[in-house]
C-alpha positions as CSV (number, residue, x, y, z in Angstrom):
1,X,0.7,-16.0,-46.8
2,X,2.7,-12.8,-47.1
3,X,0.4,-10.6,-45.2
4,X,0.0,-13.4,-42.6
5,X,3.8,-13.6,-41.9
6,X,3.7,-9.9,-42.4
7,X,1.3,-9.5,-39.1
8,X,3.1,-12.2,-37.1
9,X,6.8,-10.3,-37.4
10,X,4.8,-7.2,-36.6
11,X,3.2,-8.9,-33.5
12,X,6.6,-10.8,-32.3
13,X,8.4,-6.8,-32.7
14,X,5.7,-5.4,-30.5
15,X,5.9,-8.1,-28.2
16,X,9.5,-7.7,-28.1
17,X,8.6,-3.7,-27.4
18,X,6.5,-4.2,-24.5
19,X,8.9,-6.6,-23.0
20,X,11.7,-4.3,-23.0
21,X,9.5,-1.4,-22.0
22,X,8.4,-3.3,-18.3
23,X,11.9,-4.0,-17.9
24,X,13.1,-0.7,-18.0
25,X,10.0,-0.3,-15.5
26,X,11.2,-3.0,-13.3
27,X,14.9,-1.5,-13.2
28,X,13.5,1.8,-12.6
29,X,11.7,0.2,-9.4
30,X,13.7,-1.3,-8.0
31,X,16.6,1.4,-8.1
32,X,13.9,4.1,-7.2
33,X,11.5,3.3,-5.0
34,X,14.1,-0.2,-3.5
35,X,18.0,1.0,-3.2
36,X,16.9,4.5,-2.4
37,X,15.2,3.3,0.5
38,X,18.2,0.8,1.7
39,X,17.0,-1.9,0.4
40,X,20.4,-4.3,0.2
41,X,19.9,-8.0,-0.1
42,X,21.6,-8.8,-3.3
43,X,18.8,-11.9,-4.4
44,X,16.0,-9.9,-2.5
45,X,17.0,-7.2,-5.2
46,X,17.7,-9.6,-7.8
47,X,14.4,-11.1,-7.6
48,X,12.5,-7.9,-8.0
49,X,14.2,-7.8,-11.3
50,X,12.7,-10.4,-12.4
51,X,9.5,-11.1,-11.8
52,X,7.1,-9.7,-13.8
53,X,4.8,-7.8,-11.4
54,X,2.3,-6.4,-14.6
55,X,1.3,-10.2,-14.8
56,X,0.2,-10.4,-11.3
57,X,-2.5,-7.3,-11.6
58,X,-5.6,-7.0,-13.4
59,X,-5.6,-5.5,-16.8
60,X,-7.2,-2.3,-16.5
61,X,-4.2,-1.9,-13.6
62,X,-1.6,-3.1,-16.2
63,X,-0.2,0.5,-16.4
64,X,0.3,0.9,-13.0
65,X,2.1,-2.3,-12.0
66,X,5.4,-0.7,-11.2
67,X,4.3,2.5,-9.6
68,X,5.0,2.8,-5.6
69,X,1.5,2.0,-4.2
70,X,-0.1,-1.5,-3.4
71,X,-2.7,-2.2,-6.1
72,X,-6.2,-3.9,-5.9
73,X,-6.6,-7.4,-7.3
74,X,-10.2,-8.3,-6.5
75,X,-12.5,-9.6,-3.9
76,X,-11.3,-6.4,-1.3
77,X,-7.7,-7.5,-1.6
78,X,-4.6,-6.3,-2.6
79,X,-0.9,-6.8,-4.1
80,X,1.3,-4.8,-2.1
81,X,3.3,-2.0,-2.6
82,X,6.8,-3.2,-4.2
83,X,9.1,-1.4,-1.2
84,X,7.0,-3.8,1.2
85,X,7.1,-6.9,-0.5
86,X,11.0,-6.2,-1.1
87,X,11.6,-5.6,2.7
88,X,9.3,-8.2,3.9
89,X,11.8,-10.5,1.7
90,X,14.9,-9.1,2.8
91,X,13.4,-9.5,6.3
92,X,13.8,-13.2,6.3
93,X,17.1,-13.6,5.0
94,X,16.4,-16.0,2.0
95,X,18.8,-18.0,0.6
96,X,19.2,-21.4,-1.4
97,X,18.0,-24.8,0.2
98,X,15.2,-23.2,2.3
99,X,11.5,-23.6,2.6
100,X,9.2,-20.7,2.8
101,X,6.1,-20.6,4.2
102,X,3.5,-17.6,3.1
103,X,-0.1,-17.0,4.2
104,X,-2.2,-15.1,2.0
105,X,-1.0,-15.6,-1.4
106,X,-3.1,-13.1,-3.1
107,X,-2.4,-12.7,-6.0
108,X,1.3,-14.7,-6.2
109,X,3.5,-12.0,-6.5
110,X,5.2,-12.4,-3.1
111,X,5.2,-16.0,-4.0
112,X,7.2,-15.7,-7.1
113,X,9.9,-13.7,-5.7
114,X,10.0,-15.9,-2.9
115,X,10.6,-18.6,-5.7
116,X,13.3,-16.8,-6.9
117,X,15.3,-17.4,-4.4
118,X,14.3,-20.6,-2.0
119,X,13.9,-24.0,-2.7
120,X,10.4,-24.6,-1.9
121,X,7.4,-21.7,-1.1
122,X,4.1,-23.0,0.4
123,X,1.7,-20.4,0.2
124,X,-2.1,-20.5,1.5
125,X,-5.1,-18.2,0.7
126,X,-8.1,-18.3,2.2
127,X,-10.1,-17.2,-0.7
128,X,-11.1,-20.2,-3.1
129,X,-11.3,-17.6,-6.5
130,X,-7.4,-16.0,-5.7
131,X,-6.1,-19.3,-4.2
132,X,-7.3,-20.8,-7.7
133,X,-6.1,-17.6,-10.1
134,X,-3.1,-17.4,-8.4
135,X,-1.8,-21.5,-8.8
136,X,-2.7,-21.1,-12.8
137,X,-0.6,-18.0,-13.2
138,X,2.1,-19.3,-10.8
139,X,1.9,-22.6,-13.1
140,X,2.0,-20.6,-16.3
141,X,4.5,-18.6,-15.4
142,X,6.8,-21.8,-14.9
143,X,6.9,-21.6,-11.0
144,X,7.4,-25.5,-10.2
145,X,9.0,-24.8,-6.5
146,X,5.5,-22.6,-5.2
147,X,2.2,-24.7,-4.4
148,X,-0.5,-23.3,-3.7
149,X,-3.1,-24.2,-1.0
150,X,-6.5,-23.0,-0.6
151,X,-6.8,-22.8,3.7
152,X,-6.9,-20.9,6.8
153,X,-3.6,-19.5,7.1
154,X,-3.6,-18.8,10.7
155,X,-3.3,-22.6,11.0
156,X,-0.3,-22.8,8.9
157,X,0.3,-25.7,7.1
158,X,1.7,-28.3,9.6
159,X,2.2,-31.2,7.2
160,X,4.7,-29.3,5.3
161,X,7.0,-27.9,8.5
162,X,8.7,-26.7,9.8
163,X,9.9,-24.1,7.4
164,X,12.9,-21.6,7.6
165,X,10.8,-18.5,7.8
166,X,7.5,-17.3,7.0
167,X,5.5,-14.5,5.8
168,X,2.3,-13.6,6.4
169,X,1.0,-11.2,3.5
170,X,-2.2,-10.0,6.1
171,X,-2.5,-8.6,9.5
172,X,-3.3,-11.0,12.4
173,X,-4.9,-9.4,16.1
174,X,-2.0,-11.1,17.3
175,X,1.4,-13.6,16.4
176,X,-0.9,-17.1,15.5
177,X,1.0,-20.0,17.8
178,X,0.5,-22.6,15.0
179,X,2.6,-20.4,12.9
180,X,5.2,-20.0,15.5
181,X,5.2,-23.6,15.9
182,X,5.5,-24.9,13.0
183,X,8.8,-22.5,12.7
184,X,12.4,-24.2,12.5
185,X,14.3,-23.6,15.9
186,X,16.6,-20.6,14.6
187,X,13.3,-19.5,12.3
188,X,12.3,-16.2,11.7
189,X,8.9,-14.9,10.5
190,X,7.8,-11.6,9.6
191,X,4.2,-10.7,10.0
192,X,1.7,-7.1,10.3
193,X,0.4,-6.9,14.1
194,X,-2.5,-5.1,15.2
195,X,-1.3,-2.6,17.5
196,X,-3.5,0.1,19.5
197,X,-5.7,2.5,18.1
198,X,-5.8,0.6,14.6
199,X,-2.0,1.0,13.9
200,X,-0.8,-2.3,12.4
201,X,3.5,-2.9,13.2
202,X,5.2,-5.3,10.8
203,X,6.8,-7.7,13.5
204,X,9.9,-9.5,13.1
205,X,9.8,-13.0,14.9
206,X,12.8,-14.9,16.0
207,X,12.1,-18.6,17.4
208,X,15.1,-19.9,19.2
209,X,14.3,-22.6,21.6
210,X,11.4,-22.2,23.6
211,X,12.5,-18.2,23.5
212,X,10.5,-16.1,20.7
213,X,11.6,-12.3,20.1
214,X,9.8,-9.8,18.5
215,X,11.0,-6.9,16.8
216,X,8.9,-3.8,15.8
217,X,9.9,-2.9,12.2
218,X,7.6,0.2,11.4
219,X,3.9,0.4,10.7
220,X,2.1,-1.0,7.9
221,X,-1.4,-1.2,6.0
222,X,-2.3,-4.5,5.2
223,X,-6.0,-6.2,4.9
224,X,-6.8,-8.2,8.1
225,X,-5.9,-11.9,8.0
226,X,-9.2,-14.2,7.6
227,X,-9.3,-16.6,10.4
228,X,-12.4,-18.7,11.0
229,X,-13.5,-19.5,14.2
């Protein structure tokens, strides 16, 4: 009985350890490779404190989770680099009372920070294995306010808007008009663009009225958004 209790303290202290260590590792990120860079949005920033990106990657990637490069989580995909994930959040302004919508969930990450700060995150992913990986960990992870759909995200998910803003975690040939629809009037949605000669732009979108305005932010890698035809 001794030895058992023995083992279990030792195991609890470890855990304790480890915790501690990836906070340090978060706080190091986000004053590193997020202020330095002008990264300002108070809950963007707060959010990135919190969530535990080394549960979002695989484990042989564990190591790496808060190092400033994107990271691959199966099936050709990726979780992006934190700097993007933290601008692409700061992009949209989020705030308290609002619904998010997100196309390609991946594997959650941009959901959860998302999650720390709106009321409600819809997020779709085309692939059946991530769309299904990501809902567990979301779940065990005690995200209530993200769910998780397993769709085509060029279509958006018009049953749910119109939403606030949205974020589109792949690059699209062009801005998808469902998405752009199913946006609030005032709405903004930030989104990767194919541009010419392969150069992908990460596009702001304003809706107001029947007016939309793009903004070129600066250019980004991202995996290509899936859309059956």
């Amino acid at each position: 009985m001794k030895r058992f209790l023995f083992f279990a303290i030792l195991a609890s202290v470890g855990a304790r350890c480890e915790q501690e260590q990836f906070a340090t590792q978060r706080e190091r990120m986000v004053e590193t490779q997020l202020v330095a860079r002008g990264i300002q949005d108070p809950a963007a920033l707060r959010a990135m404190r919190t969530v535990p990106r080394h549960r979002f990657v695989p484990p042989e990637w564990v190591g790496y989770a808060y190092d400033d490069s994107p990271l691959p989580i199966g099936y050709d995909q990726t979780i992006s680099q934190p700097y993007i994930v933290a601008l692409m959040t700061e992009l949209i302004k989020p705030r308290k009372g609002q619904r998010v919508l997100e196309v390609g969930t991946g594997s959650g990450y941009q959901a959860a920070v998302l999650a720390e700060i709106v009321d409600s995150v819809y997020t779709i992913e085309i692939l059946p294995e991530l769309a299904a990986s990501s809902a567990e960990r979301l779940a065990r992870l005690g995200y209530k306010n993200v769910i998780v759909r397993q769709g085509d995200g060029y279509r958006g998910w018009p049953e749910r808007a119109p939403f606030d803003a949205i974020l589109v975690t792949a690059a699209a040939e062009r801005i998808p008009p469902p998405l752009v629809e199913q946006l609030k009037d005032g709405g903004v949605m930030v989104i990767p663009v194919d541009s010419a000669e392969s150069i992908q732009s990460l596009t702001l979108v304003r809706k107001q009225g029947a007016t939309v305005i793009t903004q070129t932010v600066l250019p980004v890698r991202f995996v290509p958004l899936v859309h059956p035809r």
